[in-house]
N, C-alpha and C positions, 0 to 999 in steps of 0.2 A: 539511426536512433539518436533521440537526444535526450540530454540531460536540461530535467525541470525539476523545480522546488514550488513545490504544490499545497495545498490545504487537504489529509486526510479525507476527505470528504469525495475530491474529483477524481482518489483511486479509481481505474479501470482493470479489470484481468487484461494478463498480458505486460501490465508494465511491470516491470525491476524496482523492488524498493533499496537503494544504496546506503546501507549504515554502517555502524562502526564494525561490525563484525562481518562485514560483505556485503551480499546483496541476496535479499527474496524475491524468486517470483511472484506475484503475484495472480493464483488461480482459482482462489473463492473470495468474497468479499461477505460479510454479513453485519448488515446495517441495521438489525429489530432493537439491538438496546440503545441507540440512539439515546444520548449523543455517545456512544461508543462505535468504534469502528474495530472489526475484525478480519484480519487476513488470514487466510487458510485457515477457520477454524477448525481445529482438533487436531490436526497434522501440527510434526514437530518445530514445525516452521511458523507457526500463528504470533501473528503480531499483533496486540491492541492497543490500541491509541483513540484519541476523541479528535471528531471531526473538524473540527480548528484546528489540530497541531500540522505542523506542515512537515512534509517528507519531501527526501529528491526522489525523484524514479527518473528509470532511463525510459523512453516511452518509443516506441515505434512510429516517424514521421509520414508525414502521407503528401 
């Protein structure tokens, strides 16, 4: 796996979002209120951000 610093926008499921409090999986993404970004939404774990802000994720290399 590797570590990127990305634009909200190019989240994939599957990648690791790494913040200050650890790290979210990321396993739904919901992109309708654009420019808003949604991870897991509803689950305890949902993170919202706008698709310019850049996150790191750990991402699985191919």
């Amino acid at each position: 796996m590797t570590d990127l610093h990305i634009p909200a926008d190019d989240l994939r499921i599957g990648d690791i979002i790494i913040h200050n409090d650890g790290e979210t999986a990321v396993r739904a993404l919901d992109r309708s209120a654009a420019p808003t970004i949604v991870t897991n939404p509803g689950d305890t774990d949902q993170i919202s951000g706008y698709l310019w802000q850049h996150v790191t994720v750990r991402r699985q290399t191919q």
